[in-house]
N, C-alpha and C positions, 0 to 999 in steps of 0.2 A: 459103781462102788464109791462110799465116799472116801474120799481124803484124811488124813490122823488128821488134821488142821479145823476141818469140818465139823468131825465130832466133837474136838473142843470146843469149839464154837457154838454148837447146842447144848454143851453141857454147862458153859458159862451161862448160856442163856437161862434154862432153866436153873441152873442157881441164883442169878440174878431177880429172877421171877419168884422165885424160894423168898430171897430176903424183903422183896417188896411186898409181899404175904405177910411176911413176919412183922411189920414195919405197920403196917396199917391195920394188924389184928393187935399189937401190943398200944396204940393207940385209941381204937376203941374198945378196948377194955378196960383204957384205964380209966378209974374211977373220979382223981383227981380233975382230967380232963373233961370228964362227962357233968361234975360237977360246977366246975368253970362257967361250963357253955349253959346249964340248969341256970345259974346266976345272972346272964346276959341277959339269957330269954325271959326270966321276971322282972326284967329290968325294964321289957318292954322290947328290946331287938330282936329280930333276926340274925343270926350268924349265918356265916361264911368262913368256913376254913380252909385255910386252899395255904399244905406245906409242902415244899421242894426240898428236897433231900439229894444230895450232889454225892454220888458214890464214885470213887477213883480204884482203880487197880493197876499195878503192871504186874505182868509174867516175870515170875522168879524166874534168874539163871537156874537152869541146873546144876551150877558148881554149889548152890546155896538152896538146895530141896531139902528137906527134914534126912537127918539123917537114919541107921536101922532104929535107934532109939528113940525115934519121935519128938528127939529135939532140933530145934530150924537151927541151922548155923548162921553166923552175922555176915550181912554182905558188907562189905567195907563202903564206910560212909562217899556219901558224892560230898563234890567239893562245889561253890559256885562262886562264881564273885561279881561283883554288882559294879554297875558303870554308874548309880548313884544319881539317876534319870529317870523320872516315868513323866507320862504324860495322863496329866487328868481332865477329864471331862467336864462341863458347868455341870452337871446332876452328882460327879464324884468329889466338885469344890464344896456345892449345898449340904451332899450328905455327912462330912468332912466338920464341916461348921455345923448342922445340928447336934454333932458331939463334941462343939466344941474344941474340934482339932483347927491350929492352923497351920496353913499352910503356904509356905514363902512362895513367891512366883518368880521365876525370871526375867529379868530388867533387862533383856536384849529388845 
């Protein structure tokens, strides 16, 4: 017998699978996009389109599920604080500088 955990877990699946559906039939249908790539290819190219789409989710508290009314209640904001530190990569300095950003280095 499965587990409540389990079933969740296929029914996340298949919704996830739901919107990646969604995602790539609202993509080629659209016309703008279709016409784009129409413009390349008389241009002379071949296309390649290859999009990565990054989906994030966490599991609501249930102190903060929709209430009888169908309206979501506010979970109280997260707090974070920064130590004002990252470390960047030579391909994250490059990308960085072809927009033009820059970026201090440390003199240690």
């Amino acid at each position: 017998m499965p587990e409540k955990g389990e079933d969740l877990d296929d029914r996340l699946k298949e919704l996830m699978t739901e919107l990646g559906n969604a995602i790539n039939e609202s993509l080629s249908d659209s016309d703008r996009i279709a016409g784009a790539i129409g413009e390349i290819k008389r241009a002379g190219y071949d296309v390649f389109l290859v999009l990565e789409a990054t989906i994030g989710f966490n599991k609501r508290d249930e102190a903060h599920e929709d209430s009888e009314d169908g309206v979501a209640t506010e979970a109280q904001p997260r707090k974070f604080e920064s130590t004002g530190k990252i470390r960047l990569t030579s391909q994250d300095q490059k990308f960085l500088r072809a927009l033009k950003i820059s970026v201090e280095e440390d003199q240690k």
